[in-house]
Structures are given as C-alpha cells and as structure tokens.
Rosetta silent file (secondary structure, phi, psi, omega in degrees, C-alpha in Angstrom):
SEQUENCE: XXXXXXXXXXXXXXXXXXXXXXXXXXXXXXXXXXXXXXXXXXXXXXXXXXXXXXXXXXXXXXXXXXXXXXXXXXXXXXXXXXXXXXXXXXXXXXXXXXXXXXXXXXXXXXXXXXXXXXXXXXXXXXXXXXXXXXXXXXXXXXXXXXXXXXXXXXXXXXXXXXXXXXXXXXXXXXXXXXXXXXXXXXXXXXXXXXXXXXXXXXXXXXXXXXX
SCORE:     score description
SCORE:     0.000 S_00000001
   1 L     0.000  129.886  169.559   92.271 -126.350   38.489 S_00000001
   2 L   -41.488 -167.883  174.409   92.487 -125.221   34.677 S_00000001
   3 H  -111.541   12.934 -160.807   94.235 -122.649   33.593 S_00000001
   4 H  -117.418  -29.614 -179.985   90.834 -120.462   32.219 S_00000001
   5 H   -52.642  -64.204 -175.892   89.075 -121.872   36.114 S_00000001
   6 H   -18.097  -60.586 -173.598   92.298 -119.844   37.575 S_00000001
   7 H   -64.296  -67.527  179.737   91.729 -116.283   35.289 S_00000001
   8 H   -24.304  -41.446 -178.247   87.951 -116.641   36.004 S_00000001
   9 H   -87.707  -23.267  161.965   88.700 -116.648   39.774 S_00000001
  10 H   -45.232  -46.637 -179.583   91.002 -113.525   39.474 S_00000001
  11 H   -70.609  -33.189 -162.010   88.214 -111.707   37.962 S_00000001
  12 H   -59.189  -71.732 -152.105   85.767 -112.962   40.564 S_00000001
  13 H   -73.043  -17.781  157.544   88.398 -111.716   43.278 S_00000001
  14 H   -52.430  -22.676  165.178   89.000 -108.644   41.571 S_00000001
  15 L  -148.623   47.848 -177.940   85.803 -107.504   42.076 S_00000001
  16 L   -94.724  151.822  138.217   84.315 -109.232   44.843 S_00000001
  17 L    14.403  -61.986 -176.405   83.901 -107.416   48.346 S_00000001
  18 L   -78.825    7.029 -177.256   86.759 -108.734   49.679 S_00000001
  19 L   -82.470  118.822 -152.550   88.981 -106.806   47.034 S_00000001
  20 L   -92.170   67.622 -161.252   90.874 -104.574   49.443 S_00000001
  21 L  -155.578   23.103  161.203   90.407 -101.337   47.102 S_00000001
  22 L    77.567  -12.076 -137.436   87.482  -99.162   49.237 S_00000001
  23 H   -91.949  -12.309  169.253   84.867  -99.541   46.770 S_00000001
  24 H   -38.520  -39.704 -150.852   82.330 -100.517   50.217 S_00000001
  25 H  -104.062   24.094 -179.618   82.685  -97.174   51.081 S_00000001
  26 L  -122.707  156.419 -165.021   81.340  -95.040   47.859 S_00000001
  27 L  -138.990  -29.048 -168.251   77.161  -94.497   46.855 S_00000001
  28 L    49.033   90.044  140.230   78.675  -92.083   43.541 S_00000001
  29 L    70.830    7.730  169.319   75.302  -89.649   45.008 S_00000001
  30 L   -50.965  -49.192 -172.616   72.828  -92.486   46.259 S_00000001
  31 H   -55.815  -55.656  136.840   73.486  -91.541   49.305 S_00000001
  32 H   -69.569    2.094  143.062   72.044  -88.269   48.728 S_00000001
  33 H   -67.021   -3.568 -144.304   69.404  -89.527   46.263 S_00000001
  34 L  -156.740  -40.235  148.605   67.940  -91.166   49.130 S_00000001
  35 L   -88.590    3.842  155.701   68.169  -88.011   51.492 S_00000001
  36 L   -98.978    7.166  154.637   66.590  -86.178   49.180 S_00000001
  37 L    69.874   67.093  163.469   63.366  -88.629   48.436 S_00000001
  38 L  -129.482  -41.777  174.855   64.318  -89.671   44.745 S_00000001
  39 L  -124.335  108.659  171.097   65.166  -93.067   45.645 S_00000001
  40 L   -89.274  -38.416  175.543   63.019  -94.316   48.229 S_00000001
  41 L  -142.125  171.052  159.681   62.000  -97.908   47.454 S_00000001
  42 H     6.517  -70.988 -173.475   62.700 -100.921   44.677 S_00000001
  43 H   -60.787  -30.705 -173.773   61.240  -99.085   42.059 S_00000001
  44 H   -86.706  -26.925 -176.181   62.881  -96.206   42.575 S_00000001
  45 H   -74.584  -24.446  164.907   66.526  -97.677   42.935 S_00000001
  46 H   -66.684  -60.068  157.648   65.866  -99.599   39.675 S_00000001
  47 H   -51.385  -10.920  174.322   65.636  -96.259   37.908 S_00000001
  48 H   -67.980  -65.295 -157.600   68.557  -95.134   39.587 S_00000001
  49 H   -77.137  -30.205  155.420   70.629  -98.020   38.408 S_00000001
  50 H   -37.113  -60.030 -179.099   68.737  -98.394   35.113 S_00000001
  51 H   -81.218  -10.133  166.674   70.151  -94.629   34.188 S_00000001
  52 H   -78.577  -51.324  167.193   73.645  -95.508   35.486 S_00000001
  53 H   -47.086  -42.984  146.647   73.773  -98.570   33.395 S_00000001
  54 H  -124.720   26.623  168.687   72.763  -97.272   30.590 S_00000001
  55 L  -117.230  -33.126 -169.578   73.249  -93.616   30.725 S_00000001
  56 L  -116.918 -151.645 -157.933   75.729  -92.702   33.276 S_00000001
  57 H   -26.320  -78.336  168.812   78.684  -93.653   35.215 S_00000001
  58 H   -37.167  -60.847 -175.450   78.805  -97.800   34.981 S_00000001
  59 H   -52.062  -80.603  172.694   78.691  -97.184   31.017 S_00000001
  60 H   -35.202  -82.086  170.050   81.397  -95.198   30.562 S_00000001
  61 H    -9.602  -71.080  179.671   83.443  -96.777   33.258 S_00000001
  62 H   -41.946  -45.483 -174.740   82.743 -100.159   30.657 S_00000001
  63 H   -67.345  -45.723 -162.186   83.941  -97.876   28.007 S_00000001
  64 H   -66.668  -52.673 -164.145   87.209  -96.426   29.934 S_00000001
  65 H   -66.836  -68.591 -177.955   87.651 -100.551   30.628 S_00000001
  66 H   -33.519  -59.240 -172.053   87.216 -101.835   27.014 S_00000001
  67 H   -44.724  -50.814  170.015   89.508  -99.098   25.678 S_00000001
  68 H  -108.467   16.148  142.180   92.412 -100.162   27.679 S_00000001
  69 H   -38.473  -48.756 -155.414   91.937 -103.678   27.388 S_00000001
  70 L  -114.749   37.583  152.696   92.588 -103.260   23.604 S_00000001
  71 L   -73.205  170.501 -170.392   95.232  -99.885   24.476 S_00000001
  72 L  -113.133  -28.489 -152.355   98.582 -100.603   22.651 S_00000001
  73 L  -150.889  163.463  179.204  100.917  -98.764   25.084 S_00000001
  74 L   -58.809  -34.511 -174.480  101.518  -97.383   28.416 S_00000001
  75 L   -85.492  -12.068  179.374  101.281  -93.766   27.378 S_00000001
  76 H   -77.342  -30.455  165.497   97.818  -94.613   25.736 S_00000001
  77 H   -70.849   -3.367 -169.144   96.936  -95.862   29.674 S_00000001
  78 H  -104.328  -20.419 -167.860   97.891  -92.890   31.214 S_00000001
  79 H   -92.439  -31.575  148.730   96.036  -90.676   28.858 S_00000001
  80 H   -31.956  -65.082  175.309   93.196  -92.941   29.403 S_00000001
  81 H   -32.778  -66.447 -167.515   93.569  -92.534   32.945 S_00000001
  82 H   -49.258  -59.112 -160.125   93.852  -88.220   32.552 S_00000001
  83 H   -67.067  -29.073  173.536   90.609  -88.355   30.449 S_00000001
  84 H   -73.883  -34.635  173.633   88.748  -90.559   33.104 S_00000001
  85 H   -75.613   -7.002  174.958   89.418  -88.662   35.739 S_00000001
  86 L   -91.771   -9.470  139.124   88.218  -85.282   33.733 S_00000001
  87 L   -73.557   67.135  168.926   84.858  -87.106   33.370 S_00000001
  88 L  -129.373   97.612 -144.017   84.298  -86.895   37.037 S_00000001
  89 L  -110.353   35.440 -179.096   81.881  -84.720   37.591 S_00000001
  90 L  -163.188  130.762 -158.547   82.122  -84.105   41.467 S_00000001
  91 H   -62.041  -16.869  177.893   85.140  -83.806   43.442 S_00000001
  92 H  -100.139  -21.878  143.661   84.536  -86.890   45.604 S_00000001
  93 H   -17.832  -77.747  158.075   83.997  -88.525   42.661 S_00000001
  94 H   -42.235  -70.919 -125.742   87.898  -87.515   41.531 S_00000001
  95 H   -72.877  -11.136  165.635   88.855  -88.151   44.562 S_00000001
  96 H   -72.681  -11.592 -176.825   87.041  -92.084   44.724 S_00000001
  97 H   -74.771  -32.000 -170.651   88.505  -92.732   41.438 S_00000001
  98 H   -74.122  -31.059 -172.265   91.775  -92.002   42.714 S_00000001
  99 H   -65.621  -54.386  151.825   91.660  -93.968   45.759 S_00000001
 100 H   -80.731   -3.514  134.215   90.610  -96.968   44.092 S_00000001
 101 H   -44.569  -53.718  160.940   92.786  -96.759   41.498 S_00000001
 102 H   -43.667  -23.775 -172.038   95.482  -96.230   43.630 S_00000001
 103 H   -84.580  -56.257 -158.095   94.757  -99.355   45.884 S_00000001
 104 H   -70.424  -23.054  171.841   93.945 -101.629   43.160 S_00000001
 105 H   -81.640  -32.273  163.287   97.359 -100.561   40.893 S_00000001
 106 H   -37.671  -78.607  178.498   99.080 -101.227   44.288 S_00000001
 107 H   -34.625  -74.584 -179.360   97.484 -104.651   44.760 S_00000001
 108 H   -71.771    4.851  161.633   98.296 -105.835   41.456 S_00000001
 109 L    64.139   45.610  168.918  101.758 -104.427   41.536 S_00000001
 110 L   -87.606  168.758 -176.420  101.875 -102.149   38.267 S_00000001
 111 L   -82.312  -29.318 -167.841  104.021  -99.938   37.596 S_00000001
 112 L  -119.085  150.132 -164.642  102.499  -96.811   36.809 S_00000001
 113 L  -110.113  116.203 -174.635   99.312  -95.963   38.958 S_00000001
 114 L  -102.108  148.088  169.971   95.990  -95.716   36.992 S_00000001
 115 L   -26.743  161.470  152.909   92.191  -95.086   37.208 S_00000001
 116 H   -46.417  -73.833  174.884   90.441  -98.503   38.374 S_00000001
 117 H   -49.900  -19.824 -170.827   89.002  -99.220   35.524 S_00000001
 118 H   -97.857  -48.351  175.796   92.022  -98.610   32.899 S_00000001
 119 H   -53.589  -43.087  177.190   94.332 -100.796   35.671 S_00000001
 120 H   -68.744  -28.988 -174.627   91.705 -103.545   35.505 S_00000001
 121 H   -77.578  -32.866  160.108   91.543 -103.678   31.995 S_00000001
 122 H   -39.619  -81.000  161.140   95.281 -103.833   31.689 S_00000001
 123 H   -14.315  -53.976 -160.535   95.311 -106.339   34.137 S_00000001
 124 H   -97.611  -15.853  153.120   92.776 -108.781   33.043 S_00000001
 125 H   -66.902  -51.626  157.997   94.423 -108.617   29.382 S_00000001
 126 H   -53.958  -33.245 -179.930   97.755 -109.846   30.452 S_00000001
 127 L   -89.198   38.869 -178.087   96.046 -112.514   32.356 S_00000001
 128 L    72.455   -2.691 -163.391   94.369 -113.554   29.297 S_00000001
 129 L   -76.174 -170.503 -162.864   91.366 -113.033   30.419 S_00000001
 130 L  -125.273  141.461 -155.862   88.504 -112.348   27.383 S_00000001
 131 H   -75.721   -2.586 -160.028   86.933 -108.919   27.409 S_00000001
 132 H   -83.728  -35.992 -172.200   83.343 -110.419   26.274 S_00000001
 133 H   -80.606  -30.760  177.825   83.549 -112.188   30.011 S_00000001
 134 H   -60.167  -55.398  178.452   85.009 -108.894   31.635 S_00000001
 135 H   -53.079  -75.729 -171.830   82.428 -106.227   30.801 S_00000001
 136 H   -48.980  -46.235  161.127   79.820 -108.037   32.047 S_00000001
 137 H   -52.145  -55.586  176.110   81.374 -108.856   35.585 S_00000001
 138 H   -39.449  -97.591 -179.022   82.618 -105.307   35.633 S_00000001
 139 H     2.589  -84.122  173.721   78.952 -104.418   35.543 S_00000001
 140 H   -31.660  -68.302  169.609   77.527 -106.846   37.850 S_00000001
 141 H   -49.834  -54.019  174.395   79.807 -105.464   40.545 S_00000001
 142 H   -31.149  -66.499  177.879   79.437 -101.758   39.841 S_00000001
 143 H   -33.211  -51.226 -159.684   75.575 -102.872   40.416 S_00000001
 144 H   -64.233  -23.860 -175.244   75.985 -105.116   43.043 S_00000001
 145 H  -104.709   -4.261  160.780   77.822 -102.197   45.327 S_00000001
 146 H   -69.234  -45.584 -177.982   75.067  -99.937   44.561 S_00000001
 147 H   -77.773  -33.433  141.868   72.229 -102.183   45.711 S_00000001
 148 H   -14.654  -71.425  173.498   74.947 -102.975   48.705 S_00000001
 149 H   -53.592  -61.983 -172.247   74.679  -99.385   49.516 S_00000001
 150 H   -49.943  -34.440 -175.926   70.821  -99.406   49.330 S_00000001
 151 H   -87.218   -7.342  165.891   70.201 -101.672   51.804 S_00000001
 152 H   -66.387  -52.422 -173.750   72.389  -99.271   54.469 S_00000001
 153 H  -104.268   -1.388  175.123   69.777  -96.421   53.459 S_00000001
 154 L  -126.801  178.547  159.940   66.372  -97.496   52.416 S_00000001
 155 L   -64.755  118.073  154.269   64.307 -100.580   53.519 S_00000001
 156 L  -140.560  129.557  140.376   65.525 -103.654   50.836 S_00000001
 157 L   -87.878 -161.886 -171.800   66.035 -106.907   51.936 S_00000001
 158 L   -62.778  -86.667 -146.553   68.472 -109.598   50.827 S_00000001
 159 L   -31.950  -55.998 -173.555   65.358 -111.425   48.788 S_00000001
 160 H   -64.015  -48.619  165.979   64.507 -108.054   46.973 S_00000001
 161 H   -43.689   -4.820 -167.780   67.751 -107.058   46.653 S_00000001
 162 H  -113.979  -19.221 -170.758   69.146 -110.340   45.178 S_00000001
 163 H   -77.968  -36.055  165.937   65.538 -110.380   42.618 S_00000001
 164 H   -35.990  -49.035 -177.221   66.894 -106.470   41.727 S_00000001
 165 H   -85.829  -19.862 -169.980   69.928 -107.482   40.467 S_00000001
 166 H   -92.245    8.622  142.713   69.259 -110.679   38.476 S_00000001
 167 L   -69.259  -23.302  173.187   66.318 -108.360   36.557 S_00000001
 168 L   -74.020  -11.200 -161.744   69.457 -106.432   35.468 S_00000001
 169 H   -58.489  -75.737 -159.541   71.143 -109.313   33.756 S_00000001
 170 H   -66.939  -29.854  144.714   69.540 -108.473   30.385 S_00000001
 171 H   -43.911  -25.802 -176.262   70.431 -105.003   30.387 S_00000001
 172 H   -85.637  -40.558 -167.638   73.921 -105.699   31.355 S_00000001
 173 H   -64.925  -29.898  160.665   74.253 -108.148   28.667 S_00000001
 174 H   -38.836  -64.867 -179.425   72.768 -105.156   26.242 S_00000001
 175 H   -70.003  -37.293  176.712   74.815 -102.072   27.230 S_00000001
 176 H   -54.455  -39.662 -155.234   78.223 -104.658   27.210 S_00000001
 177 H   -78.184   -0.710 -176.870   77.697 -105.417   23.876 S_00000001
 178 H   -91.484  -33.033 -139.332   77.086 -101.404   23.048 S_00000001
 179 H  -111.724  -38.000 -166.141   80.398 -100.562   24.947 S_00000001
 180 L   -12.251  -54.907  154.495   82.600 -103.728   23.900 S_00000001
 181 L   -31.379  -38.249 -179.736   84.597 -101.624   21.496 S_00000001
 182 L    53.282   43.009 -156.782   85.772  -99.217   23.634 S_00000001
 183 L   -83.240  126.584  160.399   85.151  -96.488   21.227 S_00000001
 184 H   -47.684  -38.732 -160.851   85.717  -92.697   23.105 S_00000001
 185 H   -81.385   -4.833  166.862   83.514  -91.094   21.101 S_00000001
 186 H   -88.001    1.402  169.099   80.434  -93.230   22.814 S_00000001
 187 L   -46.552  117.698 -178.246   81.594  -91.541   25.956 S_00000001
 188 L  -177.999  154.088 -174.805   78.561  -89.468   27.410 S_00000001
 189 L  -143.370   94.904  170.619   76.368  -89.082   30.299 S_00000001
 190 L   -87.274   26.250 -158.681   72.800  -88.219   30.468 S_00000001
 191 L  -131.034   48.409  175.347   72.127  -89.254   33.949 S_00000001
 192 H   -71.509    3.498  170.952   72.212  -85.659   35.093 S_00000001
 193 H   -69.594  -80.030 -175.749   69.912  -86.838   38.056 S_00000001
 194 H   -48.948  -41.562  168.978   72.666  -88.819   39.340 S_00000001
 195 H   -41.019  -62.921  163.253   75.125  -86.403   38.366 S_00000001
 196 H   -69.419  -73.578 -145.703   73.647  -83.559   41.021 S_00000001
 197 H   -65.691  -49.173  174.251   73.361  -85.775   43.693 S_00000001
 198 H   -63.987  -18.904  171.427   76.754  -86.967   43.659 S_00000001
 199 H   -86.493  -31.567 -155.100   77.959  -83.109   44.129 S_00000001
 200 L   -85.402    2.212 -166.656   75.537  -82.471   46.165 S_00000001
 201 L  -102.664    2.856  155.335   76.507  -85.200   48.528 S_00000001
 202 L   -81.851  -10.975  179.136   79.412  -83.081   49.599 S_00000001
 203 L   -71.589  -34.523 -173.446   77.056  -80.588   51.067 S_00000001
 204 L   -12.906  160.928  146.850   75.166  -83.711   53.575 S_00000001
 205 L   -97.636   -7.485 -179.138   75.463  -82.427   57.101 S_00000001
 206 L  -142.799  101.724  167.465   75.465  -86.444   57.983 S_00000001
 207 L  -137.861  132.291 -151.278   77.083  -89.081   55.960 S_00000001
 208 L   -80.475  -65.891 -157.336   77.389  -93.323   56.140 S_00000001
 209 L  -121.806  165.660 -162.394   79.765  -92.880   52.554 S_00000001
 210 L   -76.997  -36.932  173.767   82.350  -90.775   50.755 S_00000001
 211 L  -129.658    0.000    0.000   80.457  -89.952   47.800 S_00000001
C-alpha cells in the first residue's frame, strides 16, 4: 500500500460508521422535523439537507474544518474550538459537539481536547492529507448520517436513499470550493428552519436520538 492509499484510508475511517465517536446517535433537529411534518418524504429531506449544505450547520462545520487545517498554533485551535461551540444554537447541539469532539480527540490521542471538526482538521494536516480531498469527504459523511437518520423516521429505502446522496455530489463539490479558505467571516446560518427544530427537539416527549 502507498503512502497517499494509507492517508486516504484514515480519512475514510475517520468518518465512516465504524468511527467510535457517537455521531449514529445525533439528527441536529431531523428528528423533530419529521415529528412535526416538515420532512416527510425524499423531497422533503432534500430540502432539509440542501439548506444544511449550503446554508446551515455542514457549511460552517467545513468552514470551522478548513480554518484549522491551515491554523498556525495550538492557541488558534482552541479559540477555534470556543467560537464553534458558541455557534451552537441548541444545547444538545453544545452538548453533541462536545461529545464527539471529546471521543474523536481521545481516539486520535491529542493533546488538548477540541470540537470535531477543528481536531479533524488538525489531524488530517499532520497526516498530510490535502484539504481539497478533506472538505468534500467531511461533507459526504455529515450527509450520509443525516439520510442514515432518515431512514429510522420516515419511509426511504436503501435505493432512494443511496440516489439522494449521489444527487448531492455537485453541490458538495460547490459549497467545498466556497468554504476551502476557511475564512470566519463566511461563517453564517440561514437555515433557521433547521435551527428551531434542533431546540425544539429537547421538548419531544419520545425520542430514537440526542438531538
């Protein structure tokens, strides 16, 4: 095996399923999009993910990850870290960022414990890997555990679910190349749909996931 197959499979395992870091067990407000009859079917879950991708959560996240790919210093990750968690705009929110951060700075055996995203980005620059290849993976998974969730609460099968995500492909390749930079000052969220649902998914009287 090269040494670029090797990084490639890091990223893969970093954000495959099997990455022991909880992310199975979060919807960020699907979950309560879906008891409140916003996302019901296909169509509707594509607008869902369509304003997370390029309005909400997943963007920024891409941004928080570019930025400390190309940080210079440890105290510039922690203040990364402080700012991502103060864009959280629902307490189970906070409290999934912390949880997978915490697992995943564990796992890879840093020193200081960071958001997800600002650990991964750390991460996958010492192992060389190249941030043009990063973003986009990042993505895919953020997606991929949304439509994951969706098939626990609405009717999707595999087939639609696997034609959902690979319709996303050209948008993800769009919004990386918007975020690449990792400039703060594109930080913003206009997915205020998504936004209320994840607080409001602390109110559920019944719930499959943590947020």
């Amino acid at each position: 095996m090269t040494e670029r197959e090797l990084k490639n499979h890091f990223v893969m395992a970093w954000l495959s399923p099997a990455c022991p870091i909880g992310a199975f067990a979060y919807s960020q407000g699907l979950e309560a999009a879906v008891e409140d009859g916003l996302v019901t079917d296909i169509s509707s879950l594509k607008g869902w993910l369509n304003a997370s991708l390029s309005y909400g959560s997943i963007k920024n996240d891409s941004i928080f990850l570019a930025a400390a790919f190309n940080s210079k210093s440890l105290s510039e990750l922690q203040n990364l870290t402080d700012l991502y968690y103060a864009f959280c705009i629902s307490s189970s929110r906070y409290q999934e960022s912390k949880n997978m951060g915490r697992a995943f700075s564990k796992l890879v055996t840093l020193k200081n414990e960071y958001a997800f995203p600002i650990s991964l980005g750390k991460v996958s620059k010492d192992h060389g890997i190249k941030l043009d290849n990063l973003i986009p993976l990042f993505m895919h998974s953020a997606l991929q555990n949304q439509i994951s969730a969706a098939q626990r609460l609405i009717s999707l099968g595999q087939s639609d679910a696997f034609k959902l995500l690979t319709s996303l492909f050209a948008l993800i390749g769009e919004i990386a190349q918007e975020v690449r930079t990792g400039e703060l000052d594109n930080l913003t969220s206009t997915s205020f749909i998504a936004e209320i649902e994840a607080m409001r998914h602390e109110t559920l009287n019944t719930r499959i996931f943590a947020s």
